[in-house]
C-alpha positions as CSV (number, residue, x, y, z in Angstrom):
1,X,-8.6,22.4,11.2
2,X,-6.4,24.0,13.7
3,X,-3.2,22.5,12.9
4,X,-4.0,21.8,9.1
5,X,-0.9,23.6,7.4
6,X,-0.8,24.2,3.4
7,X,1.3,22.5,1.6
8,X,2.2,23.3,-2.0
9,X,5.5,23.5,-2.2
10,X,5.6,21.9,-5.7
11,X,7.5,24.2,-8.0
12,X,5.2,26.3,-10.7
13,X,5.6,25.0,-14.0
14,X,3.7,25.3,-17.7
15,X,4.5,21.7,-18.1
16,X,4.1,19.4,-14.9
17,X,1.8,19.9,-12.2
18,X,0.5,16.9,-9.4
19,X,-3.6,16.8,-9.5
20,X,-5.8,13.8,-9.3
21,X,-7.8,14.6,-12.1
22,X,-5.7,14.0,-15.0
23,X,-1.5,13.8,-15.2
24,X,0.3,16.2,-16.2
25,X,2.5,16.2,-19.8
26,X,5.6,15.2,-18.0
27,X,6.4,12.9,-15.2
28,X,9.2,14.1,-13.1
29,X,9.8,12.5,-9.7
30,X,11.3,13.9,-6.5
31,X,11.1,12.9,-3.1
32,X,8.3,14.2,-1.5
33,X,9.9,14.9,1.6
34,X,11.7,17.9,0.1
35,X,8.5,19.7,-0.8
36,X,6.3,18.6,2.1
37,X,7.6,18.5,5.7
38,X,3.9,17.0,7.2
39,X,3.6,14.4,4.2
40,X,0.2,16.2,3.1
41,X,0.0,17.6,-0.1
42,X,-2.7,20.5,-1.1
43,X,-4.3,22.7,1.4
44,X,-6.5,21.1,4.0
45,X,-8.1,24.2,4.9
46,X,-10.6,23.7,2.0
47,X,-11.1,20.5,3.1
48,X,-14.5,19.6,4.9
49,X,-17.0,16.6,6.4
50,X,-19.0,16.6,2.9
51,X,-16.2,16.7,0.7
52,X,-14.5,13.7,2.3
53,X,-17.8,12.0,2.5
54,X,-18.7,12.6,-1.2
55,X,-15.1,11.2,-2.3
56,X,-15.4,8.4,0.5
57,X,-17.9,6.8,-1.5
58,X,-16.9,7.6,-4.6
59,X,-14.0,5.4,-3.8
60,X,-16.1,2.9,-2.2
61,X,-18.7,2.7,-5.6
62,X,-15.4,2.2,-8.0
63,X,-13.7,-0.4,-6.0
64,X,-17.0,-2.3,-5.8
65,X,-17.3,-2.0,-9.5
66,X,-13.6,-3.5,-9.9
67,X,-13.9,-5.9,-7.7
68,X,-17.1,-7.3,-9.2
69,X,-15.4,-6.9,-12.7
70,X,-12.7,-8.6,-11.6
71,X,-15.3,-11.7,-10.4
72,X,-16.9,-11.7,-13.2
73,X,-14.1,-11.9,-15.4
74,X,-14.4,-14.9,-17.4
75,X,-11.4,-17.3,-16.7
76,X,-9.4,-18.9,-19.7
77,X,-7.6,-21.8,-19.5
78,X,-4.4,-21.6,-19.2
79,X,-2.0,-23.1,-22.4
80,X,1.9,-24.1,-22.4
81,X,3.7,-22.6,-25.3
82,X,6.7,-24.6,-24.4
């Protein structure tokens, strides 16, 4: 963690606010670049082995889960409305 530098640069507001857990109210898009000079956003100070880990395969159990929706899916034929 030597050369992790923090980055949020993200402008405070009441009303929009970038986290993975749920949107914000309003959706206003800017290029990232002006806010973040290394591309990360958040602080990756606070960032460690386990967390990573624990999110790792919480992506890894939901993508399995889709994909084997997804399989599952019961195909329909297709019909021409023409």
């Amino acid at each position: 963690m030597v050369r992790a530098t923090r980055n949020i640069g993200f402008p405070k507001s009441d009303f929009h606010w970038v986290v993975t857990i749920r949107p914000s109210p309003l959706a206003m898009r800017d290029w990232l670049s002006s806010y973040f000079a290394t591309g990360v956003i958040g602080d990756p100070v606070f960032a460690g082995f386990e967390k990573v880990w624990v999110i790792f395969n919480a992506v890894i159990e939901n993508l399995t889960a889709l994909i084997n929706e997804f399989r599952e899916r019961e195909q329909k034929p297709r019909q021409d409305h023409h």
